[in-house]
Every structure is written in C-alpha cells, then in structure tokens.
Backbone as a ProteinNet text record, in pm:
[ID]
protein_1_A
[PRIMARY]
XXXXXXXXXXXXXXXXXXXXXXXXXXXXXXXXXXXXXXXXXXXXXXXXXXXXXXXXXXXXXXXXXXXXXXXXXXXXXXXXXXXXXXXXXXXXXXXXXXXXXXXXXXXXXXXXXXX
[TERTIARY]
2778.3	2821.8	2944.1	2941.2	3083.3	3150.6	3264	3348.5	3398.6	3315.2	3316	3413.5	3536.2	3655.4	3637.1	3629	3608	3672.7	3769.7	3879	3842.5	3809.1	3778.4	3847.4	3800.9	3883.3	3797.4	3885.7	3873.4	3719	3743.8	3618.4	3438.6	3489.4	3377.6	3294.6	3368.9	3324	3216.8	3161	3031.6	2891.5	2914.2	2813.5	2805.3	2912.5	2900.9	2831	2888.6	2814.3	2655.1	2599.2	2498.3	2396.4	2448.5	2387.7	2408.2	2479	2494.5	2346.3	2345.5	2257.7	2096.6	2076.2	1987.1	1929.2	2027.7	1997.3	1941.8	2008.1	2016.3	2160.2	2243.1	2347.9	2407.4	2407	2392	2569.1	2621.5	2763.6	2852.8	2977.9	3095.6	3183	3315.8	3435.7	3470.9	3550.3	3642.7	3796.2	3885.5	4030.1	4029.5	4160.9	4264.6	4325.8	4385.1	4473	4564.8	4686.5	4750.9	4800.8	4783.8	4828.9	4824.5	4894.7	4844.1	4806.4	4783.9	4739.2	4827.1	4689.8	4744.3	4761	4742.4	4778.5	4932.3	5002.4	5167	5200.4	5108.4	5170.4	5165.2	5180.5	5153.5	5303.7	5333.7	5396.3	5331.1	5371.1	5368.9	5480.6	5425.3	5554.2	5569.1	5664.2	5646.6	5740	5717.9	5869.6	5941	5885.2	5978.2	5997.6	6025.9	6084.8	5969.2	6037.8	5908.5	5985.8	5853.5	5878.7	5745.5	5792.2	5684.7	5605.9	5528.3	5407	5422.4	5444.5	5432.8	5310.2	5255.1	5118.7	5007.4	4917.4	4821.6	4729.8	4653	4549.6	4439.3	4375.4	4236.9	4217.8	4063.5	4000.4	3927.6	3928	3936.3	3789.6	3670.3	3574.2	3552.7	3526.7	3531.9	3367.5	3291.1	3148.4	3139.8	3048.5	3024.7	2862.1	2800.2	2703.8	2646.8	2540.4	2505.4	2446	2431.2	2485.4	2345.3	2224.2	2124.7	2201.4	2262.5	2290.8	2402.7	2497.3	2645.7	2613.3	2480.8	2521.1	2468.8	2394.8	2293.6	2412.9	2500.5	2611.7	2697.7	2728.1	2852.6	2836.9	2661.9	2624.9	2595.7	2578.9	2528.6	2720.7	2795.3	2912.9	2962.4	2977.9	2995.5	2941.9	2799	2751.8	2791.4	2774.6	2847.8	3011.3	3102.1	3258.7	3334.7	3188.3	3301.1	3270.4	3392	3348.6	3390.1	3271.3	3219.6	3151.3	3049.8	2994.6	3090.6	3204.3	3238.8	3330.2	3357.7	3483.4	3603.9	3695.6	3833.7	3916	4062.8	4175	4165.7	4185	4139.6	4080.7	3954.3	3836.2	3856.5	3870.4	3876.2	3890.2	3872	3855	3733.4	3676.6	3597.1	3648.8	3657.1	3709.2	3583.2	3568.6	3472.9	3525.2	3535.7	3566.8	3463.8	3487.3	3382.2	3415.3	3319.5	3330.2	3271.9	3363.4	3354.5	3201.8	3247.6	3159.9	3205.8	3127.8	3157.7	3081.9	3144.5	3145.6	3098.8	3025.5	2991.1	3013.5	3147.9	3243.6	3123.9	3037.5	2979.6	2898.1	2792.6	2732.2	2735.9	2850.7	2911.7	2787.2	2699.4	2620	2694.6	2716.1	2794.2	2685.3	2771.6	2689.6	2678.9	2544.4	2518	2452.8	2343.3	2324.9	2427.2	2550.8	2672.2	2699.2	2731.9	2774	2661.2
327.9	313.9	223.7	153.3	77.4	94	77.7	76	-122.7	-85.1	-201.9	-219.4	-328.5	-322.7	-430.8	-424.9	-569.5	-552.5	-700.5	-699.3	-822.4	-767.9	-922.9	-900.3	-1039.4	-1011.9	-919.6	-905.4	-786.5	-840.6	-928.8	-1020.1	-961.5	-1005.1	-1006.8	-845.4	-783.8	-597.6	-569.9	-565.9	-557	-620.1	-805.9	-830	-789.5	-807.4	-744.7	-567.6	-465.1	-346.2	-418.3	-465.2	-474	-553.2	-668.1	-693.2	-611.7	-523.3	-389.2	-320.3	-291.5	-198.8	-277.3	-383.9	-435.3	-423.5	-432.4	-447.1	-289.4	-174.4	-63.3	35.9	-38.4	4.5	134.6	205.7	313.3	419.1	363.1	433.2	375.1	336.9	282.5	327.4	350.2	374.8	232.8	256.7	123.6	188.1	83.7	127.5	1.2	38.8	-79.1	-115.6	-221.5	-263	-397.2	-394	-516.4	-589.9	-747.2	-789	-940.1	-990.1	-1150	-1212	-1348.5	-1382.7	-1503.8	-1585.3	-1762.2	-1755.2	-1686.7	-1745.5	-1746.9	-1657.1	-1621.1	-1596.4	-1518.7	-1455.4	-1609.1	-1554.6	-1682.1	-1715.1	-1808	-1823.5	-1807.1	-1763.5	-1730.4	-1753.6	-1806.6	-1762.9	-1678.3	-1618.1	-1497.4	-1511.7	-1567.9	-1549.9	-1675.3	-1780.3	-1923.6	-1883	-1766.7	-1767.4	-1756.2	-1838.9	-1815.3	-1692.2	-1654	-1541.7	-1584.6	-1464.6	-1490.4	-1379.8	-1335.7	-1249.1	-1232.5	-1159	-1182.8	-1093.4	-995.2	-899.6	-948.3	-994.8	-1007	-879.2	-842.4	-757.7	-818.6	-701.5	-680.8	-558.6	-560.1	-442.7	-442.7	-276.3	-281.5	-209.5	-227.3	-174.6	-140.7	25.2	73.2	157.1	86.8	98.6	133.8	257.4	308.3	245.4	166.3	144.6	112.5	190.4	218.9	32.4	10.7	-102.9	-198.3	-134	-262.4	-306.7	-262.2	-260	-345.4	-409.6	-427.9	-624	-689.2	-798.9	-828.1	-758.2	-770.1	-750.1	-640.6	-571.8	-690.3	-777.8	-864.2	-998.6	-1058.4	-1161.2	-1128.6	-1021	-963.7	-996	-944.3	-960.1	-1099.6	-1204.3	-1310	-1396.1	-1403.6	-1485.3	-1416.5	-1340.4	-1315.8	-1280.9	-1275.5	-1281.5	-1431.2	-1468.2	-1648	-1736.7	-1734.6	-1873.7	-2002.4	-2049.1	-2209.4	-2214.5	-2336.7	-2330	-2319.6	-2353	-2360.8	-2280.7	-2190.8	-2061.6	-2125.5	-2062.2	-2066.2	-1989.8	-2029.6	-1935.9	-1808.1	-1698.2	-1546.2	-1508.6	-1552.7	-1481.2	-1340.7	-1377.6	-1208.1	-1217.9	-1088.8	-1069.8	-986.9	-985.9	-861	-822.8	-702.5	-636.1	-532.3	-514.2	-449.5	-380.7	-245.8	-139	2	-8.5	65.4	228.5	291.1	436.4	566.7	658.7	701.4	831.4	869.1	1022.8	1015.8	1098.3	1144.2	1258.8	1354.1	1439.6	1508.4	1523.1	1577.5	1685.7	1706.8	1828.9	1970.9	1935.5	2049.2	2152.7	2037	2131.9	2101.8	2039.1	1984.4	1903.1	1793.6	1737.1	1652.3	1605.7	1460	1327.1	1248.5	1124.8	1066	983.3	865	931.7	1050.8	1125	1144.1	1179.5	1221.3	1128.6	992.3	853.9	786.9
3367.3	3230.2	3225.2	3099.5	3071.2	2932	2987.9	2844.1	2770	2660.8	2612.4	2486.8	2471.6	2412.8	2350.6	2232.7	2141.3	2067.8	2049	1940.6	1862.4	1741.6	1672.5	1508.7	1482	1319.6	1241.5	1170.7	1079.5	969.6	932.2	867.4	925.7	1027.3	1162.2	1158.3	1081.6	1135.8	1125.5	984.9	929.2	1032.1	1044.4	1080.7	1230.6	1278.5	1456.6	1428.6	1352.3	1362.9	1342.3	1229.8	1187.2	1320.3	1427.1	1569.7	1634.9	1647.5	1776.3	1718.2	1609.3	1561.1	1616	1551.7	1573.3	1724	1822.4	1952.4	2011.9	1939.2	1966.3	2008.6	1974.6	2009.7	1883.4	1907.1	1748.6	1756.4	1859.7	1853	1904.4	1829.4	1818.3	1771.3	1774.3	1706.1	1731.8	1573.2	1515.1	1494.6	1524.5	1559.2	1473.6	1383.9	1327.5	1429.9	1466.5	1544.2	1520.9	1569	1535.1	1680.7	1671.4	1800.2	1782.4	1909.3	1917	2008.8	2048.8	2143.5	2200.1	2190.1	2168.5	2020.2	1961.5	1793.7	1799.8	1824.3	1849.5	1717.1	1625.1	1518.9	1393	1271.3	1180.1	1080.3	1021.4	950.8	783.1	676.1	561.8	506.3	325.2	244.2	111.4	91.1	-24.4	-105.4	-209.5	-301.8	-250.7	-228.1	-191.6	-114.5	-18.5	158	270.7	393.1	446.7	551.2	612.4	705	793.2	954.4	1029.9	1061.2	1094	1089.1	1262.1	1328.8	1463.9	1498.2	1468.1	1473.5	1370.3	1380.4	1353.4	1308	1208.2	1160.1	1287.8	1366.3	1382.7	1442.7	1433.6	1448.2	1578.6	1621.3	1806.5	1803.5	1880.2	1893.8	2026.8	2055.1	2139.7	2193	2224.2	2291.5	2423	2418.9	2589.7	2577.5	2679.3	2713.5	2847.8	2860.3	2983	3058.8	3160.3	3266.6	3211	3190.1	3130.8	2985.4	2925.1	2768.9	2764.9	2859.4	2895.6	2816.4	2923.7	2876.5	2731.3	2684.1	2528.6	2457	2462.3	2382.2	2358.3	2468.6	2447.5	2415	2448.8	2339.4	2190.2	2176.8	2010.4	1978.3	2004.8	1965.4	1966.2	2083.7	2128.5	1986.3	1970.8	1885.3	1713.1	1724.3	1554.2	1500.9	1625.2	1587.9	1625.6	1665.1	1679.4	1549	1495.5	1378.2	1438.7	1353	1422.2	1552.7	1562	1700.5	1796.8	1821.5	1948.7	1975.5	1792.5	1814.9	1791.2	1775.7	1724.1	1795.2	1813.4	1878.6	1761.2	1790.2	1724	1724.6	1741.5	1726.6	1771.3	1902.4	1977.6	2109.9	2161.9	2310.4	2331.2	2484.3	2512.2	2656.5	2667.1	2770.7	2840.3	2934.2	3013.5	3108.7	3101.9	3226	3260.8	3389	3448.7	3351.7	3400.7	3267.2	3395.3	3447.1	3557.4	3485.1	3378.3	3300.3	3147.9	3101.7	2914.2	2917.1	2892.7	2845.1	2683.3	2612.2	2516.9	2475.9	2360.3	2329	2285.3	2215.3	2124.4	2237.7	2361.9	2435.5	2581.6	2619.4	2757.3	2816.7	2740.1	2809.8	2902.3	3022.5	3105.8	3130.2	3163.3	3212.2	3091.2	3148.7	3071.7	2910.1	2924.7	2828.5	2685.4	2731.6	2667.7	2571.4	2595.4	2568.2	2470
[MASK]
+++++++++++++++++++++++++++++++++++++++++++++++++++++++++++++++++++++++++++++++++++++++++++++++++++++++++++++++++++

C-alpha cells in the first residue's frame, strides 16, 4: 500500500476527485492547506497598498492506494491539476510513501482491506 499526497490548487479539486473516481479510486480526504514553493508567495494590492502574501491557498489530498493503483492514481491527478499543456509553477506536488497497515476503527479490519 501507498500513501498518496497531492497538493494542488484549490480550483483543481472537483475535477481531480471526479478522475480519481472514474479510475476507481472512491476514498480520499481533503485538507485545506497553505504553503509555497517556487511561487515564493504573491504580491497583491488592497486599498492602494501593496502587501505580500507569503502562504499560498491549496488543498492537500490524502489517498491510500494499494501498489497496482499507485501509477493510474497519479496520472489521473498529473493530467487534470496541471494547467496548460506543459503546466505551470503551482500547480502542485505529488508525494508517495510507503503505508506500513490501516487499520479500520468500527471492526478492526487491517491491511490493504482497511484502506
């Protein structure tokens, strides 16, 4: 099993759930999250002043999928959180870590079952 960490813009949420689904992917938690990258935060102005934004809005997607499911999961994401063909600085990240067990609170199923 893996733990799959996708941070993409906030924009992006909808159609990335809606390709997870398609593929079969049927469970995710979504986390607000704020951060930056290479963007280094944005400049804005409010009231004639400018100010700088150093955290960025996006949203963190947190997917357990078992090891055939790992590379389908991260082109379904790949191709619908990059704008423009060739993508943009923000888009996102994807992170991949190994997933030792899960546990299932209601009737202690473990493993891959659980997840």
């Amino acid at each position: 099993m893996k733990l799959v960490i996708a941070v993409i813009q906030p924009p992006k949420l909808n159609a990335v759930r809606e390709a997870l689904q398609r593929i079969g992917v049927e469970r995710l938690t979504v986390c607000d999250s704020q951060g930056y990258g290479r963007q280094r935060g944005r400049t804005e102005m409010f009231r004639g002043h400018e100010y700088t934004t150093h955290l960025l809005r996006k949203i963190e997607l947190e997917i357990v999928v078992n090891d055939d499911f790992l590379d389908r999961t991260i082109d379904a994401i790949v191709n619908v959180a990059r704008t423009g063909p060739d993508g943009n600085i923000g888009d996102g990240k994807i992170f991949v870590l190994p997933l030792d067990d899960a546990v299932q609170i209601d009737d202690g199923t473990r493993g891959p079952e659980a997840a």
